[in-house]
C-alpha positions as semicolon CSV with decimal commas, in nm:
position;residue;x (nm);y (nm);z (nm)
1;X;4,161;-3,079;-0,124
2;X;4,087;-3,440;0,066
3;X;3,736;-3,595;-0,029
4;X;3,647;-3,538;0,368
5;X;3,745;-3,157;0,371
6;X;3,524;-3,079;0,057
7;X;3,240;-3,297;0,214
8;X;3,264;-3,067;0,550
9;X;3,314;-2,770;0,341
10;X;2,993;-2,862;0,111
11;X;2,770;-2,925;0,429
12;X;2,885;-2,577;0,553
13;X;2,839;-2,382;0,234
14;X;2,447;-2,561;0,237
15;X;2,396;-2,479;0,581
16;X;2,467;-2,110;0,560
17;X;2,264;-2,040;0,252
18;X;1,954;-2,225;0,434
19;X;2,020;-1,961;0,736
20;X;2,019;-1,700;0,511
21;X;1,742;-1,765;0,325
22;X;1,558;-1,889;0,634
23;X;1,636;-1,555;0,763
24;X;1,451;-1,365;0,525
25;X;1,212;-1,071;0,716
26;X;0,851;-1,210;0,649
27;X;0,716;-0,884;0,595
28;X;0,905;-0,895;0,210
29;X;0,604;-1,119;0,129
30;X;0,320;-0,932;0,244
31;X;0,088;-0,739;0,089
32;X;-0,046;-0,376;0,252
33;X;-0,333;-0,555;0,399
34;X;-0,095;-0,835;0,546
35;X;0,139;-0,578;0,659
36;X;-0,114;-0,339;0,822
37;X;-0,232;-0,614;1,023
38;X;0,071;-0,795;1,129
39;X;0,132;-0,497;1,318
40;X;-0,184;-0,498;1,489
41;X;-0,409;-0,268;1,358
42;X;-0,730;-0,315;1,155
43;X;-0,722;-0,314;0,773
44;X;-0,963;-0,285;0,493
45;X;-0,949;-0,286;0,089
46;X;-1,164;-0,055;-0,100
47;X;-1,169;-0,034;-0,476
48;X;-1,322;0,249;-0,725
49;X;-1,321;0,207;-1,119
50;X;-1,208;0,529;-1,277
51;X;-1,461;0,651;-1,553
52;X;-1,189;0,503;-1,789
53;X;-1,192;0,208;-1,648
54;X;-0,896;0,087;-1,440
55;X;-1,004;-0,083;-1,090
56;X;-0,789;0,111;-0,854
57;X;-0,703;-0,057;-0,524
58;X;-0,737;0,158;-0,229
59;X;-0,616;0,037;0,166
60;X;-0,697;0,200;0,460
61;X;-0,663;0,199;0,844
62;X;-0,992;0,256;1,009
63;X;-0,842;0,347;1,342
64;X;-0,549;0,284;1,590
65;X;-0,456;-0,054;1,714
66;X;-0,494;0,150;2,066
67;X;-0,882;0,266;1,945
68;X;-1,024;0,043;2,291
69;X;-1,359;-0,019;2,196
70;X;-1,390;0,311;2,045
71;X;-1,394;0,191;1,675
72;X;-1,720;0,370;1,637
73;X;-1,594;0,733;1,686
74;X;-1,572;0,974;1,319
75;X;-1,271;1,013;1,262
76;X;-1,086;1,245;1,045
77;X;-0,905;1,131;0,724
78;X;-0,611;1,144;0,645
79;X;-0,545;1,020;0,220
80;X;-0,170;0,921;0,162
81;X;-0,054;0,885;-0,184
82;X;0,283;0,687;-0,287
83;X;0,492;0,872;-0,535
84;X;0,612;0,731;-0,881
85;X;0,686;0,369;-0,890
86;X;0,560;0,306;-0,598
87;X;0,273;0,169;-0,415
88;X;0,109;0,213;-0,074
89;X;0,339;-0,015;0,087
90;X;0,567;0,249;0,142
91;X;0,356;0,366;0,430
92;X;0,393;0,112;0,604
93;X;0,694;-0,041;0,591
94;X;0,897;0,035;0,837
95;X;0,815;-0,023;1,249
96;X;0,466;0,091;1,360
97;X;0,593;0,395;1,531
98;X;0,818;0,488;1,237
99;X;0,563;0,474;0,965
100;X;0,368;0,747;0,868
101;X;-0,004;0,552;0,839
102;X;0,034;0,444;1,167
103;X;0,181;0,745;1,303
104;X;-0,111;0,902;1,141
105;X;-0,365;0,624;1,284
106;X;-0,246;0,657;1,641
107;X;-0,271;1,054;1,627
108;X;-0,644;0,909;1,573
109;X;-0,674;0,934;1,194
110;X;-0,866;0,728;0,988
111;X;-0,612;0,640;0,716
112;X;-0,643;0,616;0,361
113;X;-0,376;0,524;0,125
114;X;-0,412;0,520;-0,256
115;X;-0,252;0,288;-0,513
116;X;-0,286;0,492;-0,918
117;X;-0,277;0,273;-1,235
118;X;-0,031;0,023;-1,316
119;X;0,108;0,004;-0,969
120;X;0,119;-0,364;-0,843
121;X;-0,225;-0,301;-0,648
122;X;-0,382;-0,139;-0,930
123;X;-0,334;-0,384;-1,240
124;X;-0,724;-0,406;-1,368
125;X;-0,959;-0,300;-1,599
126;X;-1,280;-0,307;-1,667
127;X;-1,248;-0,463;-2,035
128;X;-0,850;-0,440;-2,087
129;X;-0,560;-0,649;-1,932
130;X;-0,210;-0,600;-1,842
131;X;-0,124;-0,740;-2,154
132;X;-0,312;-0,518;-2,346
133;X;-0,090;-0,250;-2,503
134;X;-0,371;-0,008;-2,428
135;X;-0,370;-0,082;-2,036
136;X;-0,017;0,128;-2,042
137;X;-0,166;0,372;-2,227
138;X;-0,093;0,658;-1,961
139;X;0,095;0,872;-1,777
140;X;0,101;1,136;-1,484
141;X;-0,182;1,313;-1,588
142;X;-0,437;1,023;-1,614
143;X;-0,273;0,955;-1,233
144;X;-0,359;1,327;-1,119
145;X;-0,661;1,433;-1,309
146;X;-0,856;1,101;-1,285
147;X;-0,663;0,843;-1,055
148;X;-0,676;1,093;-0,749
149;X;-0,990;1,236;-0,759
150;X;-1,184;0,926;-0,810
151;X;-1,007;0,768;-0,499
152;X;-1,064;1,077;-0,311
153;X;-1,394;1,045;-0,385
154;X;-1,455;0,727;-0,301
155;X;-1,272;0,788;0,014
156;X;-1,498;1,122;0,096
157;X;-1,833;0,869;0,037
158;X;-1,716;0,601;0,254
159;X;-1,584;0,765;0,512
160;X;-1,893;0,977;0,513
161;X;-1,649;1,286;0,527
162;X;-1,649;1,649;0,305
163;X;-1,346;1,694;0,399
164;X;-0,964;1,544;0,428
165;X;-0,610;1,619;0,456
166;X;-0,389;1,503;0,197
167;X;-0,002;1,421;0,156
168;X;0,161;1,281;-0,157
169;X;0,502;1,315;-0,243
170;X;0,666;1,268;-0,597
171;X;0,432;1,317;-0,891
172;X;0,102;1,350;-0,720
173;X;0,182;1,683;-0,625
174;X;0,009;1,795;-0,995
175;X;-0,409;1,689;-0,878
176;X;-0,662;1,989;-0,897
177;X;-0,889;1,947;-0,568
């Protein structure tokens, strides 16, 4: 190959990879709260420590980006929780009218989504840290029987509600209400 062809070729190879990578969809660097509001809607972050412990990180949507001045109004809540391996991200994460927590928000919901232990949003402790052996001391049942009802809780005192409808999918199907 000629010196000039393999300069040409080099400047092409360079230039694709920086379109490529320049092309990369924002949203794969946000966080919920980022996400939630670069669609538009308002977005807070709640946490409640577990009587074990672990800091859970809870997100929710407080009403619709279409609310109009009516941010006041009680709402009722609606508590999503991710399945395993996941996180509450997966909410939101496709378009606004294609994700369920802001389907949910514009039916007029006040959203709640829950993050259990271990989960990128839920990585603290009161006295341990992720490199403590003992953080990963757990499984699905510490998830059910003290993740979910302490966010659901939480969510119930904040809200100022005694009462919400709930949809998990995966493992958090095994919580006793």
């Amino acid at each position: 190959m000629m010196a000039g062809s393999r300069a040409v070729l080099e400047v092409v190879l360079v230039t694709s990879i920086l379109a490529v990578v320049g092309s990369v969809d924002p949203e794969v660097h946000m966080d919920a709260i980022e996400l939630i509001k670069s669609k538009g809607y308002p977005a807070e972050r709640h946490y409640v420590t577990t009587p074990d412990g672990y800091i859970l990180q809870m997100h929710r949507i407080p009403y619709s980006k279409n609310a109009n001045g009516s941010s006041n109004i009680t709402r009722p809540v609606f508590f999503l929780q991710h399945g395993l391996l996941c996180s509450s991200t997966n909410w939101l994460t496709n378009l606004a009218n294609e994700s369920f927590a802001f389907i949910l928000s514009d039916a007029g919901f006040d959203v709640w989504m829950g993050n259990v232990r271990g989960n990128t949003y839920s990585r603290n402790h009161t006295h341990l840290t992720v490199h403590d052996k003992a953080f990963w001391n757990f499984s699905f049942d510490q998830h059910s029987l003290i993740d979910l009802p302490a966010m659901l809780t939480k969510t119930m005192e904040i809200s100022t509600q005694n009462k919400l409808f709930y949809a998990g999918h995966s493992q958090v199907y095994t919580f006793e209400p």
